[in-house]
Gaussian input, Z-matrix of N, CA and C with variables (Angstrom, degrees):
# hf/3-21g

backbone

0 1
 N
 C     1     B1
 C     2     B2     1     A1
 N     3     B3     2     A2     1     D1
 C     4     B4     3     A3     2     D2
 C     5     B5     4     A4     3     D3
 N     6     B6     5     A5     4     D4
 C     7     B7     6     A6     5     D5
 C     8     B8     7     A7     6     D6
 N     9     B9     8     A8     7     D7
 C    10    B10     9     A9     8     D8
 C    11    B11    10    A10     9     D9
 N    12    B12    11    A11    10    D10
 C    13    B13    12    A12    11    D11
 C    14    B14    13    A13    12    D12
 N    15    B15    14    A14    13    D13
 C    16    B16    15    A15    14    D14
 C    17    B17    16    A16    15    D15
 N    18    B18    17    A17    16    D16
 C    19    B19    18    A18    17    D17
 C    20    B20    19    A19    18    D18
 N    21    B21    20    A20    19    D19
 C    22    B22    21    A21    20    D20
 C    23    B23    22    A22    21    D21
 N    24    B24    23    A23    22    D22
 C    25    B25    24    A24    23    D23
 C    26    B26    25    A25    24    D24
 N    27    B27    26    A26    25    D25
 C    28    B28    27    A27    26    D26
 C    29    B29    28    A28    27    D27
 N    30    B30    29    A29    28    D28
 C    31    B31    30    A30    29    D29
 C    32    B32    31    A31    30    D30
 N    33    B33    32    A32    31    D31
 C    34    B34    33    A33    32    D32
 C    35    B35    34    A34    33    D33
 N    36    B36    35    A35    34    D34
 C    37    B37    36    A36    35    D35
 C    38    B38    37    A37    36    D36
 N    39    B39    38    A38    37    D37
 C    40    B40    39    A39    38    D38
 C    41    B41    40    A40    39    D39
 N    42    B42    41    A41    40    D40
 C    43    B43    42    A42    41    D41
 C    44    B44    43    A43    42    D42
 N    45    B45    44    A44    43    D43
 C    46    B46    45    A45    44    D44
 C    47    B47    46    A46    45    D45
 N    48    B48    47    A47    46    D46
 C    49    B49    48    A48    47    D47
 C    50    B50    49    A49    48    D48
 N    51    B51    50    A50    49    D49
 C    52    B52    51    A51    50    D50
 C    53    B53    52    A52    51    D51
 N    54    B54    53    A53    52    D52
 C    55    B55    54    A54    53    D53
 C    56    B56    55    A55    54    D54
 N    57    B57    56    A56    55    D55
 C    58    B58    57    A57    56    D56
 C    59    B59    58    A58    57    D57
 N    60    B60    59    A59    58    D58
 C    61    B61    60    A60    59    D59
 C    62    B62    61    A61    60    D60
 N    63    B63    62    A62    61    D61
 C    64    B64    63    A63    62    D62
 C    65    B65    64    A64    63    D63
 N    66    B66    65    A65    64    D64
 C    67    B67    66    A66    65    D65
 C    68    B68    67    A67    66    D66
 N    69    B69    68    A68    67    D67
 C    70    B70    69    A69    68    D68
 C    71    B71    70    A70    69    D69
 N    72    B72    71    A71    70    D70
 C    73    B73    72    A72    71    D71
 C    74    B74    73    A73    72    D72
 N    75    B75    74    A74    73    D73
 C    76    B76    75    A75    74    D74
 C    77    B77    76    A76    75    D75
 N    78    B78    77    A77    76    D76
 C    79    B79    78    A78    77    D77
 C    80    B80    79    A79    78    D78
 N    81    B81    80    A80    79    D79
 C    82    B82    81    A81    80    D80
 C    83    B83    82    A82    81    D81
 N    84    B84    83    A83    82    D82
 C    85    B85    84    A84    83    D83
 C    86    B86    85    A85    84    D84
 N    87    B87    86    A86    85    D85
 C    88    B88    87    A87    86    D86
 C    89    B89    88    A88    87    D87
 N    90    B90    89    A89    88    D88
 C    91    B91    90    A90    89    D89
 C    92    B92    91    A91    90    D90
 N    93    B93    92    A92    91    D91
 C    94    B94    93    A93    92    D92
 C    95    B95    94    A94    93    D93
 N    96    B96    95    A95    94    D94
 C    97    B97    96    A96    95    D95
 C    98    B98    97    A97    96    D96
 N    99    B99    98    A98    97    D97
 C   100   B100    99    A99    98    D98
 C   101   B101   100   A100    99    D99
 N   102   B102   101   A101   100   D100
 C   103   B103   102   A102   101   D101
 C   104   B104   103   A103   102   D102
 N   105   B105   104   A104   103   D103
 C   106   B106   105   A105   104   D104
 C   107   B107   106   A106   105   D105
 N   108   B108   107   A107   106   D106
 C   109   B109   108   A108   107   D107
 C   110   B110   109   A109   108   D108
 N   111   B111   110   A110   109   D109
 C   112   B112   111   A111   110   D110
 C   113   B113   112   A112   111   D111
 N   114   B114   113   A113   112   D112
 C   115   B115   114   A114   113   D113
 C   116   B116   115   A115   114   D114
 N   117   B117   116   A116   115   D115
 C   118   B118   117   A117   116   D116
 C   119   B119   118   A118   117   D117
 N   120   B120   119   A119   118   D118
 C   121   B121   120   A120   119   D119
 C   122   B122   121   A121   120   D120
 N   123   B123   122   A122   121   D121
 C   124   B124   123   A123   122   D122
 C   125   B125   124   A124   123   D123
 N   126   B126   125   A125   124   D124
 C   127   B127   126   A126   125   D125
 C   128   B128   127   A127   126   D126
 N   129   B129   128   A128   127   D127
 C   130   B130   129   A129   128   D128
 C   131   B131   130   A130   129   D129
 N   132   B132   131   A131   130   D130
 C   133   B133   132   A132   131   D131
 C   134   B134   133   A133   132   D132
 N   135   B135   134   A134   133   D133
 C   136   B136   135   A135   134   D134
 C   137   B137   136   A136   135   D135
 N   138   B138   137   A137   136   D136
 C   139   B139   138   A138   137   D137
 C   140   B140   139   A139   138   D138
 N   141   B141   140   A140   139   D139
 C   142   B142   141   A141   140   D140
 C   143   B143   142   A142   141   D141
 N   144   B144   143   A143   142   D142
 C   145   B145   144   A144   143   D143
 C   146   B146   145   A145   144   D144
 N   147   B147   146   A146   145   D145
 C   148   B148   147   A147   146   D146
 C   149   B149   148   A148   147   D147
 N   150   B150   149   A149   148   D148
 C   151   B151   150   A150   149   D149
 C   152   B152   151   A151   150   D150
 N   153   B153   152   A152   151   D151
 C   154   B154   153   A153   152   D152
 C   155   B155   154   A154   153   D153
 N   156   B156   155   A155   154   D154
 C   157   B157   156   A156   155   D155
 C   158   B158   157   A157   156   D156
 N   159   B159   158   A158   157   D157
 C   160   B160   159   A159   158   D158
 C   161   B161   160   A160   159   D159
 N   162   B162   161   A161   160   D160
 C   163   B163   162   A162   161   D161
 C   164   B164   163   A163   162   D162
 N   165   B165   164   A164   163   D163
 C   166   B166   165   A165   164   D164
 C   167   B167   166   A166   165   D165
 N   168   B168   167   A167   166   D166
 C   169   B169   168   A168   167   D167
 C   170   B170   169   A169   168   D168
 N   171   B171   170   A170   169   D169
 C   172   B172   171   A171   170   D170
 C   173   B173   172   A172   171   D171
 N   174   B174   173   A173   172   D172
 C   175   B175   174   A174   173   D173
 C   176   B176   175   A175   174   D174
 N   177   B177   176   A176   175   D175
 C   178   B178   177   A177   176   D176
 C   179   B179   178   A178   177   D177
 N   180   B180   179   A179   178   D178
 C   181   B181   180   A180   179   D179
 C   182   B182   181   A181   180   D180
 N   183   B183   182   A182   181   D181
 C   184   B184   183   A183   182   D182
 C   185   B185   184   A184   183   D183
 N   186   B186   185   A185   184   D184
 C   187   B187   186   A186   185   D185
 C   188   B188   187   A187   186   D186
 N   189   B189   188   A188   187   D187
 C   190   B190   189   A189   188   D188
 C   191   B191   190   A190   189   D189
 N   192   B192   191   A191   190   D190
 C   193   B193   192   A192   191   D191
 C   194   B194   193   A193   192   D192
 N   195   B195   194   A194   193   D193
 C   196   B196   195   A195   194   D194
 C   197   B197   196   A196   195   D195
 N   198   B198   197   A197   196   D196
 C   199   B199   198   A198   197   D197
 C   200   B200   199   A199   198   D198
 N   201   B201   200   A200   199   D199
 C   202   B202   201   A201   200   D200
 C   203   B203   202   A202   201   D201
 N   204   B204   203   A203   202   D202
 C   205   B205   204   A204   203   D203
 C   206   B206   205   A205   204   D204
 N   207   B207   206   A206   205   D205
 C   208   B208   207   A207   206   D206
 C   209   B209   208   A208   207   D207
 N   210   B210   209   A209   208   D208
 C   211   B211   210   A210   209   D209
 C   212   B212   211   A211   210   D210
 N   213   B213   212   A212   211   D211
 C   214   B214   213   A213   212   D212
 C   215   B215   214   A214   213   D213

   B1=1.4446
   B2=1.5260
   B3=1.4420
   B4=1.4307
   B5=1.8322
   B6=1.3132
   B7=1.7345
   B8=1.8834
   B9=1.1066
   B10=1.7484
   B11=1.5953
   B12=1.1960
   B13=1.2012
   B14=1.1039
   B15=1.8015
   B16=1.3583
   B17=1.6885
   B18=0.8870
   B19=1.4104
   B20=1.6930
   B21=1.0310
   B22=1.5213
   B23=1.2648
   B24=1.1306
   B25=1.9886
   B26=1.5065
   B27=1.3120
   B28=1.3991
   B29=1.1705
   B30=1.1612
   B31=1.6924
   B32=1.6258
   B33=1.1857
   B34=1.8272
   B35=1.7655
   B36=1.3745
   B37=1.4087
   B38=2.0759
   B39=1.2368
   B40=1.9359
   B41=1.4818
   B42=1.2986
   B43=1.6559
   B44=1.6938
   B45=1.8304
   B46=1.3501
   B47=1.3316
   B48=1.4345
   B49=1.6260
   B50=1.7490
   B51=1.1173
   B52=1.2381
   B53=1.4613
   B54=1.8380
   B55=1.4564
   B56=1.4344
   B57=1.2343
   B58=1.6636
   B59=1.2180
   B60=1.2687
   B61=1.6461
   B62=1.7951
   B63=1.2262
   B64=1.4755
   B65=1.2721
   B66=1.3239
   B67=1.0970
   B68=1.0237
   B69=1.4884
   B70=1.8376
   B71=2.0475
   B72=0.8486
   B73=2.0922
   B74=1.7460
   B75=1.6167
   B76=1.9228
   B77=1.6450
   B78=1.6834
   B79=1.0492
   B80=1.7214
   B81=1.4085
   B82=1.9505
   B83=1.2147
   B84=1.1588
   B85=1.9096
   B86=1.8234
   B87=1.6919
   B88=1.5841
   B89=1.9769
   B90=1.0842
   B91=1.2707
   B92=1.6350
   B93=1.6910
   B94=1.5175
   B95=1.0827
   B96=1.6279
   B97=1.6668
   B98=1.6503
   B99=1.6541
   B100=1.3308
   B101=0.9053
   B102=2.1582
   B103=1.8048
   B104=1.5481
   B105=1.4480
   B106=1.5360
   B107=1.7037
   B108=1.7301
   B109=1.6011
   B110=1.4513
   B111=1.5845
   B112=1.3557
   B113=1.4664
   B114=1.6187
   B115=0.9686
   B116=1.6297
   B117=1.4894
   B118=1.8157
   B119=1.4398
   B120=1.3516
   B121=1.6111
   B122=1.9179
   B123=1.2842
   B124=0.9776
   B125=1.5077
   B126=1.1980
   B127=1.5619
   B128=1.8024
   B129=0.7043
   B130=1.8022
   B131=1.5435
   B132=1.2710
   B133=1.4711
   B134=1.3209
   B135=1.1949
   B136=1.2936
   B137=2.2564
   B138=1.2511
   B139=1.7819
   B140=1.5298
   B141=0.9871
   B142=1.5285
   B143=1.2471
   B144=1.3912
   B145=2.1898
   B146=1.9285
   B147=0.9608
   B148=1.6418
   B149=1.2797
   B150=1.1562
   B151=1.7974
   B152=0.6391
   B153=1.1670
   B154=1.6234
   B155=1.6982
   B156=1.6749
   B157=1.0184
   B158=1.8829
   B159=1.2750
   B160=1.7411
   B161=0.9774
   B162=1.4396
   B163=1.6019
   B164=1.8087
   B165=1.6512
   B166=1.2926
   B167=1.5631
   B168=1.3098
   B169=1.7202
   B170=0.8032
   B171=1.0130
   B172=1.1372
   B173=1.8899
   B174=1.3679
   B175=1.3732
   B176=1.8916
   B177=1.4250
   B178=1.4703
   B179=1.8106
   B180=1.3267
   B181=1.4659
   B182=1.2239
   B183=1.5178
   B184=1.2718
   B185=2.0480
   B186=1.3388
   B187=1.1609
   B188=1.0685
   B189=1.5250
   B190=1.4332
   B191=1.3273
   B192=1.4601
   B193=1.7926
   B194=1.5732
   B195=1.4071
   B196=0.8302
   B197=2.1114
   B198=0.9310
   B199=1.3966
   B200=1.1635
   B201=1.6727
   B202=1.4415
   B203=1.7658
   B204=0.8856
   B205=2.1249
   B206=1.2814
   B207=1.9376
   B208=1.3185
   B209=1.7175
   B210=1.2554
   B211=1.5471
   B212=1.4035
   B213=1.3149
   B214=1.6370
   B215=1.4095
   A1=110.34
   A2=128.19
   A3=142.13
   A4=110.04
   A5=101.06
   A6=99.18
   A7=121.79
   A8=97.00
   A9=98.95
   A10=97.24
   A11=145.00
   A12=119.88
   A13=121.81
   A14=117.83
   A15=101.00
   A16=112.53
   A17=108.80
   A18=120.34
   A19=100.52
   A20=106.79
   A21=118.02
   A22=99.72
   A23=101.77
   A24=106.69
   A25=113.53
   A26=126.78
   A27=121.39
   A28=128.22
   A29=100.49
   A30=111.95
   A31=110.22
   A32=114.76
   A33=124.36
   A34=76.01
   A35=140.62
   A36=134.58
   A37=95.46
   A38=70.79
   A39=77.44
   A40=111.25
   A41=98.59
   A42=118.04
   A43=107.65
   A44=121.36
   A45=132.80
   A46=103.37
   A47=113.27
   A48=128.78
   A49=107.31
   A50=113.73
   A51=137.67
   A52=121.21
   A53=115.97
   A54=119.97
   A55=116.51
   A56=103.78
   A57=101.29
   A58=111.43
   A59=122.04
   A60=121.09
   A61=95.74
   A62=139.29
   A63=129.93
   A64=96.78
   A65=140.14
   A66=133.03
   A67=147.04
   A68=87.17
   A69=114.57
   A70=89.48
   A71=103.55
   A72=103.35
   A73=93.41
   A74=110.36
   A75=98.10
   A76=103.63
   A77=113.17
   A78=108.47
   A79=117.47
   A80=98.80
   A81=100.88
   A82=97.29
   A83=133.82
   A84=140.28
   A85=109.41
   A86=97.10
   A87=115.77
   A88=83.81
   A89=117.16
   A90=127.71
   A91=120.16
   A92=107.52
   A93=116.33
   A94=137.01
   A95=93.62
   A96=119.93
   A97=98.70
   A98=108.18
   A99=103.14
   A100=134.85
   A101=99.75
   A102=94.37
   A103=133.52
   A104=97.78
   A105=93.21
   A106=94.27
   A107=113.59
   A108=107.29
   A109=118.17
   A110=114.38
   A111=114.26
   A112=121.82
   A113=115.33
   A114=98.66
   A115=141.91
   A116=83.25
   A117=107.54
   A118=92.28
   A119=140.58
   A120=118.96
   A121=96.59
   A122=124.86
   A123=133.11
   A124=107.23
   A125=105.75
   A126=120.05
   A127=105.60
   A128=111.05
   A129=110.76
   A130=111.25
   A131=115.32
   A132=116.52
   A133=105.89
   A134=109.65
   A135=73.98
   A136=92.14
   A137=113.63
   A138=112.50
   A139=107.39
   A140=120.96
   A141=114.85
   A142=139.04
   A143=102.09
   A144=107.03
   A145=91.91
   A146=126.77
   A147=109.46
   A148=110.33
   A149=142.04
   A150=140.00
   A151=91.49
   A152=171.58
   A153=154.11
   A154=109.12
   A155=114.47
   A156=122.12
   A157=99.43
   A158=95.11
   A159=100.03
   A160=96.29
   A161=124.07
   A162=127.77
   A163=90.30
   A164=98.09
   A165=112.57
   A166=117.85
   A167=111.59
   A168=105.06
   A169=105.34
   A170=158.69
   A171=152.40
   A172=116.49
   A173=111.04
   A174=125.25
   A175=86.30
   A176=122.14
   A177=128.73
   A178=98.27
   A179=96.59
   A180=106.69
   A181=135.70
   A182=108.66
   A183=144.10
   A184=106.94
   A185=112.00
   A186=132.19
   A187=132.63
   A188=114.07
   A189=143.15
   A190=107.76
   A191=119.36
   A192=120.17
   A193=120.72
   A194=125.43
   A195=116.67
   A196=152.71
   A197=105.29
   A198=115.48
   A199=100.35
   A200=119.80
   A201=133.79
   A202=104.03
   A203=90.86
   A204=105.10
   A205=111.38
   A206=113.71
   A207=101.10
   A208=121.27
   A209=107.66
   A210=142.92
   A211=123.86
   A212=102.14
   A213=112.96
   A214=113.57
   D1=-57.93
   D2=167.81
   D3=-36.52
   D4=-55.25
   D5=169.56
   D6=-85.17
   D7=6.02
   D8=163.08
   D9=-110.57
   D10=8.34
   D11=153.82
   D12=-114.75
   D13=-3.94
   D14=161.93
   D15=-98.72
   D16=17.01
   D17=158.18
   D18=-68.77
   D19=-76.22
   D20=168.45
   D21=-21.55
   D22=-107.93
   D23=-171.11
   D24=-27.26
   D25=-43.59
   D26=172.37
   D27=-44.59
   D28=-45.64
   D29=-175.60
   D30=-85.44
   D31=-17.22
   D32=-172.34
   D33=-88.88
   D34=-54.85
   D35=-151.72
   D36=-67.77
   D37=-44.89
   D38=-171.85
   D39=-47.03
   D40=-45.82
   D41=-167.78
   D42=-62.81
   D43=-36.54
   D44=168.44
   D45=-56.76
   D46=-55.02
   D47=-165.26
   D48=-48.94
   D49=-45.89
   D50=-159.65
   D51=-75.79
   D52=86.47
   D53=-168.39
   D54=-103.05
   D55=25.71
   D56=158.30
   D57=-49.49
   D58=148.14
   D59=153.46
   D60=95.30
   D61=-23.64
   D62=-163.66
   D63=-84.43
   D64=-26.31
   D65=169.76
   D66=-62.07
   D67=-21.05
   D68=179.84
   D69=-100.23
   D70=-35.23
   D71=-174.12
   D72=-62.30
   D73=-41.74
   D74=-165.63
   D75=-65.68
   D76=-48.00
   D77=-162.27
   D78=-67.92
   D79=-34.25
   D80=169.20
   D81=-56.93
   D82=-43.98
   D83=-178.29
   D84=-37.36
   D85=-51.35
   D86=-145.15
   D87=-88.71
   D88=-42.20
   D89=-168.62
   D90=-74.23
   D91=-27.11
   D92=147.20
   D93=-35.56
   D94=-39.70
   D95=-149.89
   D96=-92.91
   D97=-41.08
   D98=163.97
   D99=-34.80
   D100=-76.07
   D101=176.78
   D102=-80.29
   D103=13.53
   D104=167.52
   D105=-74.05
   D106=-61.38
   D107=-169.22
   D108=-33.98
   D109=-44.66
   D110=-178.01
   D111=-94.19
   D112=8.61
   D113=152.70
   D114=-85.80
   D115=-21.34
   D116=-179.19
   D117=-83.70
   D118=-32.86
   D119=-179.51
   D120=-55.95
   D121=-52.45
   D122=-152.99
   D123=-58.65
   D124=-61.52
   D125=168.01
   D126=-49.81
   D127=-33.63
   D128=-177.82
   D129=-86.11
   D130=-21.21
   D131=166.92
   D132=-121.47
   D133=55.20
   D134=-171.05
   D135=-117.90
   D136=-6.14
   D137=154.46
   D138=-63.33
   D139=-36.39
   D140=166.39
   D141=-79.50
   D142=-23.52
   D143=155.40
   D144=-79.76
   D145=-56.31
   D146=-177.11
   D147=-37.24
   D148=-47.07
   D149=168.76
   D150=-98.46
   D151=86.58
   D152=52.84
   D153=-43.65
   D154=-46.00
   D155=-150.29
   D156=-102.04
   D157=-9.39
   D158=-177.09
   D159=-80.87
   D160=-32.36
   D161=-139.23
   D162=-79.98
   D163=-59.92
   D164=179.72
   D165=-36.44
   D166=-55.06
   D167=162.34
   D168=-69.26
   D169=-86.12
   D170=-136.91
   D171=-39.45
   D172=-29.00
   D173=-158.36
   D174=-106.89
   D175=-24.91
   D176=-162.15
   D177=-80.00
   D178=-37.93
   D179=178.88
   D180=-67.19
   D181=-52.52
   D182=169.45
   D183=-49.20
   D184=-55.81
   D185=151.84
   D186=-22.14
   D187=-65.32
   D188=171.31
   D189=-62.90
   D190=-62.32
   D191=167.40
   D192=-64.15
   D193=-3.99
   D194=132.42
   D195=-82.00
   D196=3.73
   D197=178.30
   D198=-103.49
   D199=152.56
   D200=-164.42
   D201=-78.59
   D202=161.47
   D203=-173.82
   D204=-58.33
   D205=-27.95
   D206=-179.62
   D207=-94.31
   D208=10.55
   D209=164.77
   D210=-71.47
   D211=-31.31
   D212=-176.30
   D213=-82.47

């Protein structure tokens, strides 16, 4: 009975001991953390990339209809 439970505990101690895999758990951890950050920047600017990006056509177009036909 005494050597089937420290069999037991050995292998439950081993199993604590044992940091395979945490390296790969922090970085999925650290990499969560990213696209949450960049997703909420995105969402928080993101009325200001919408005119940012109108503006930009808007000026790309305007541009374009201005230069002569043999320009295009």
């Amino acid at each position: 009975m005494q050597d089937r439970f420290t069999f037991i505990l050995c292998r439950l101690f081993r199993g604590v001991r044992d940091t395979r895999g945490v390296t790969a758990a922090e970085y999925a951890i650290l990499a969560v953390g990213v696209v949450i950050m960049v997703g909420g920047a995105v969402l928080g600017f993101s009325p200001y990339l919408v005119n940012a990006f109108s503006d930009a056509g808007t000026a790309i177009t305007s541009t374009q209809a201005s230069l002569p036909a043999a320009a295009r």
